[in-house]
N, C-alpha and C positions, 0 to 999 in steps of 0.2 A: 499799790502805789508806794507803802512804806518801803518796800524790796528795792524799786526805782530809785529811791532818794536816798535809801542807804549806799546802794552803790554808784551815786554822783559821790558821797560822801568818803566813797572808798576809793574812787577812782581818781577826783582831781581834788584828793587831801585839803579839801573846804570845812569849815567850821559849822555846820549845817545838821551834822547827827542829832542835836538835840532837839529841832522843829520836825522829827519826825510823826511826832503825836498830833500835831497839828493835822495830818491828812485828814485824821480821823473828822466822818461828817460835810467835809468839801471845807472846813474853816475852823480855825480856832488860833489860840494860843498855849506857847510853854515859857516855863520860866522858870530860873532853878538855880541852885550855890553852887561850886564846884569847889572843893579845899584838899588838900594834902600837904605831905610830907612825910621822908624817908620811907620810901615806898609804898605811901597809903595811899589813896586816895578816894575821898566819896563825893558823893553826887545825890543831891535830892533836891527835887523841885516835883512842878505841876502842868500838866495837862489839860486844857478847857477848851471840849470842841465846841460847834456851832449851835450845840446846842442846851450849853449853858453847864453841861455834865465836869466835873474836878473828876481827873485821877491822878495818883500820886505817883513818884518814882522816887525810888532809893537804889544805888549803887554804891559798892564795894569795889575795892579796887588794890589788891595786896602782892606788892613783888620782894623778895627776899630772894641776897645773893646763897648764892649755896656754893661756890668756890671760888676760883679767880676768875674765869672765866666764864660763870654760869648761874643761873640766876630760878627759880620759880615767881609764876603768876598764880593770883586764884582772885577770880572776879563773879562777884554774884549781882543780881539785879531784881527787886520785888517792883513788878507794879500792883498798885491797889485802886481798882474799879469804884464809877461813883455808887454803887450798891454794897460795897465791901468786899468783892471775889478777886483774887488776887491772881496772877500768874506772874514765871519771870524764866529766868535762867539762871548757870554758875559755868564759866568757862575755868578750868584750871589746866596749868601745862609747866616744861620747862623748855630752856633756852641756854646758848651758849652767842658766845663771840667770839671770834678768831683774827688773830691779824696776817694778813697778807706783806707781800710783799709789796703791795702799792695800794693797799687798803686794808679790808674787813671780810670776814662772810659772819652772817647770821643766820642762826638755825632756830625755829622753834614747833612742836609739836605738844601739842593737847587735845582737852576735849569738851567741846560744851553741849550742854543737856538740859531740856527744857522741861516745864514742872510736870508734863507728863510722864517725863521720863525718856523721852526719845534724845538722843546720844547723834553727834557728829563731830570725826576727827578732823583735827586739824592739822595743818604739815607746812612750813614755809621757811624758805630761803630766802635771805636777800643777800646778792657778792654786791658790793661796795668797792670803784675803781677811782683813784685820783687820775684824773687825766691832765695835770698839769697845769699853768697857773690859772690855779685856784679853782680849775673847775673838777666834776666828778661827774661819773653813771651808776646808778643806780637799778640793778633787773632786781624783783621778787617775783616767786611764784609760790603762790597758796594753792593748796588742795581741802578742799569740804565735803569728806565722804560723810555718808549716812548711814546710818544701822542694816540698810538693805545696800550696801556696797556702792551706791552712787556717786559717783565724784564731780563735782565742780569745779573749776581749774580758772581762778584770776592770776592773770598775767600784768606785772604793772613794771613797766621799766623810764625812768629819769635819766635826762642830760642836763648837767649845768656849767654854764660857761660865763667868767668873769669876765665882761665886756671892755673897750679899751677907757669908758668915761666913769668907770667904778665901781659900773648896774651892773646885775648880775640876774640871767635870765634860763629861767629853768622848766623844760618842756616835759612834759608826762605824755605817754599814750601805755591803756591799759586794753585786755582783752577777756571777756568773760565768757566763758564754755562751757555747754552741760554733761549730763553723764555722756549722753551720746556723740560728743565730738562736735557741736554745731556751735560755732559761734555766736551768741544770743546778746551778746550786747559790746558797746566799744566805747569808749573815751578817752578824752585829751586837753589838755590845759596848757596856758601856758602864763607863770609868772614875773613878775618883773618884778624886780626887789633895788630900789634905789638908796641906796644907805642917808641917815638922815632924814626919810622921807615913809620910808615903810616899803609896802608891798602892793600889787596889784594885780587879782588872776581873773582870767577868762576861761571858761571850758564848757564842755558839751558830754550827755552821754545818750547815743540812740539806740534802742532795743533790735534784735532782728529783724522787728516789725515798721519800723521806719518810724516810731516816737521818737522826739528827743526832750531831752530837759539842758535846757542852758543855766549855766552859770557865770555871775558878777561878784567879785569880791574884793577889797581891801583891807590891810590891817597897819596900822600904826600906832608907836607907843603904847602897848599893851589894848590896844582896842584893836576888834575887828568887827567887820557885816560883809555878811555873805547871802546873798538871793536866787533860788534856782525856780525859773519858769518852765512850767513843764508845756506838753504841748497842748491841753485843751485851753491854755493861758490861765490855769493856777499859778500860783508865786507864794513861796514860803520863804521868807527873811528871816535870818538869826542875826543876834548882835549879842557880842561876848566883850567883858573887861576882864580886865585884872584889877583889883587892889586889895591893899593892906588893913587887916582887920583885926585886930585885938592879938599883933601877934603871929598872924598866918594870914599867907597870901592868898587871896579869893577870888574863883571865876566866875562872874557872874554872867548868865544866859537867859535871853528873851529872845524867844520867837512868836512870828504872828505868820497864820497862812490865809489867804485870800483867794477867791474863786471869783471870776469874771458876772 
């Protein structure tokens, strides 16, 4: 089910990755800081399933330019179990940016490796097209082979279009594919962004197998809450701020997940 919810998370760009902990158990809750600056960024909060168990989460988060155009990532992650045993990962990679003649393309290629030690590269494009007032298209596509050559292939492409009363509304559908060419999941969103007012997205993502998880969200003025029901009618809620704390600006995250 985490797999599920990571990619509602990755598909209709909800604020929802961090109540991933919650699955754990059929219920619980997360909650956690989020702070950076000049390409830091960390992450540490708590997980508390259903059954009463704390584990912790710390993330690292490090991008440095390396030219004009080019930049390194290197992102670690420890979780620490309520018995003390620890696992996580470290993604590290680089990237570039290019400008076009009516936008951008984006490149980046790395590799992240889990505390066993097992390795999968990563590989992703995004071209970036203005299409005119004021709207754009947006295609990426990621590749996530594995150490035994396996590829997984997200497809995720964006329209947005500035409407004639000032909204601006921006559709996603993405496609996820295994090694062997099968289409094994799909989703699509669609937000409404009214200036002055905030935002408002609806989406959906259903497995091959005919599950779906729906998604509810809005955010405004640095607040957002986002909810995705899945289909046996669990619901995991996140709700994230922003504010200003001693100096540095802070994202604070709470999530709760509920089982019927």
């Amino acid at each position: 089910m985490k797999k599920e919810l990571f990619l509602i998370a990755l598909l209709i760009a909800a604020p929802v990755a961090e109540a991933r902990g919650g699955r754990r158990g059929g219920g619980g809750t997360v909650q956690g800081t989020s702070t950076g600056s000049h390409g830091q960024r960390q992450y540490n909060g708590t997980r508390t399933g259903a059954n009463g168990q704390t584990s912790t989460v710390d993330r690292q988060s490090q991008v440095n330019r390396t030219g004009t155009n080019t930049y390194s990532r290197n992102t670690q992650q420890t979780v620490t179990g309520p018995n003390g045993q620890t696992h996580g990962w470290q993604s590290q990679g680089t990237g570039s940016v290019q400008k076009t003649s009516d936008g951008h393309e984006k490149t980046y290629t790395g590799t992240i490796t889990n505390n066993k030690g097992n390795t999968t590269d990563v590989n992703r494009t995004t071209d970036y097209t203005k299409t005119g007032n004021g709207g754009y298209t947006k295609e990426t596509t990621s590749t996530y082979t594995n150490q035994n050559g396996q590829t997984r292939t997200v497809e995720h492409d964006a329209t947005s279009t500035k409407n004639a009363d000032g909204t601006r509304t921006t559709e996603r559908d993405s496609t996820v594919t295994n090694p062997q060419g099968t289409t094994v999941g799909t989703g699509q969103s669609t937000t409404l962004y009214t200036p002055g007012q905030g935002s408002q997205t609806t989406g959906s993502y259903t497995n091959n197998q005919g599950e779906a998880w729906n998604y509810q969200g809005q955010s405004s003025q640095g607040q957002s809450t986002g909810t995705v029901t899945g289909p046996q009618g669990t619901t995991t809620t996140t709700n994230a701020k922003w504010q200003y704390v001693d100096g540095k600006w802070q994202k604070i995250v709470t999530g709760e997940t509920t089982t019927p």
